[in-house]
N, C-alpha and C positions, 0 to 999 in steps of 0.2 A: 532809616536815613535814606532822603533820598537819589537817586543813582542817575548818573550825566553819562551821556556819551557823545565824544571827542571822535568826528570820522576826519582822516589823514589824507592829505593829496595823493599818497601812495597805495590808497585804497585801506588802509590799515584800518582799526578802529580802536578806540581805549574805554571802558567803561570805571568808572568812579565813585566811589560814594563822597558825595558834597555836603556837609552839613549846613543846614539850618541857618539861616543869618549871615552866612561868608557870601561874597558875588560869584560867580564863576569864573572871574581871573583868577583870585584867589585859589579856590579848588583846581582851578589848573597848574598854579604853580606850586600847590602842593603837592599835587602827582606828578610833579615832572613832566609837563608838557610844555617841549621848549618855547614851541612855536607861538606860545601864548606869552609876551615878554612884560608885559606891564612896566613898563620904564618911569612913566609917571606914580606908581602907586596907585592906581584907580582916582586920581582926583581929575580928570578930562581935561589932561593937557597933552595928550598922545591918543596914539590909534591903533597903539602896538599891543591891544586886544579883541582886537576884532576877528567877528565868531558870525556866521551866517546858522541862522536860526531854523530849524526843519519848520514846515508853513502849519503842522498840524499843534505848536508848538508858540506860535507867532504873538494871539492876544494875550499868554499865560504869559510871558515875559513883558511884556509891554505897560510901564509904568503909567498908571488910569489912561490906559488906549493911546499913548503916544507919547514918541521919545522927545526928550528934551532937545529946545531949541543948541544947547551946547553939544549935546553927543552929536544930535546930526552936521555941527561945525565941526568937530573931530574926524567926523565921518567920510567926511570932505579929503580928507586927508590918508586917508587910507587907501591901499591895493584893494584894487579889484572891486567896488563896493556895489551893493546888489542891492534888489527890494528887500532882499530877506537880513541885509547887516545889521549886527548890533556889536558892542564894545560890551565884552564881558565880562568890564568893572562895573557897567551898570544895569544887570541883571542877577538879584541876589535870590539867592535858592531856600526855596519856600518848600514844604511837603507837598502843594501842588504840582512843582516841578517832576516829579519822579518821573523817570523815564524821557527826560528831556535830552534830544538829539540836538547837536553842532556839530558843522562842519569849517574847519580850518580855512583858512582863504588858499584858493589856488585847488582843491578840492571839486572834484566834478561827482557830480548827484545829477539824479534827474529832479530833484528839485532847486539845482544852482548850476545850469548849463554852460 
């Protein structure tokens, strides 16, 4: 199965196994990660999933090389939003994913300054 990790504004980090077919809203609210709220259910009426994507990380999520004209309207709507944002009802976890790094919004990395 493969394994997501969730880095925290507080420098913290969560690792996870995500099964197959869920988004990673999903898989975050099944481990208890608050800060991922999905209020909408994942149907792109909220922003209250947004996850900055590690850049090594970036084309493997990316639905056939680019996000929909809707998420990035959502997008619009969200704190803090970066090159690297994505809403993590609309990136579903694939075996490719394994080892796929997010970082929480409000989180500093040196690849989300």
């Amino acid at each position: 199965m493969p394994q997501i990790t969730f880095l925290f504004a507080d420098g913290s980090s969560k690792q996870v196994e995500a099964p197959i077919g869920y988004s990673v809203m999903e898989v975050a609210q099944m481990n208890d990660i608050e800060q991922i709220e999905g209020a909408c259910g994942g149907s792109l009426a909220c922003a209250t999933c947004h996850v900055y994507v590690h850049p090594d990380w970036w084309d493997k999520v990316m639905p056939e090389g680019e996000m929909s004209t809707e998420e990035e309207d959502m997008l619009d709507l969200a704190f803090d939003v970066r090159k690297a944002s994505r809403l993590s009802c609309q990136i579903t976890v694939k075996e490719e994913l394994d080892g796929l790094v997010l970082a929480l919004p409000g989180t500093k990395t040196d690849w989300t300054p």
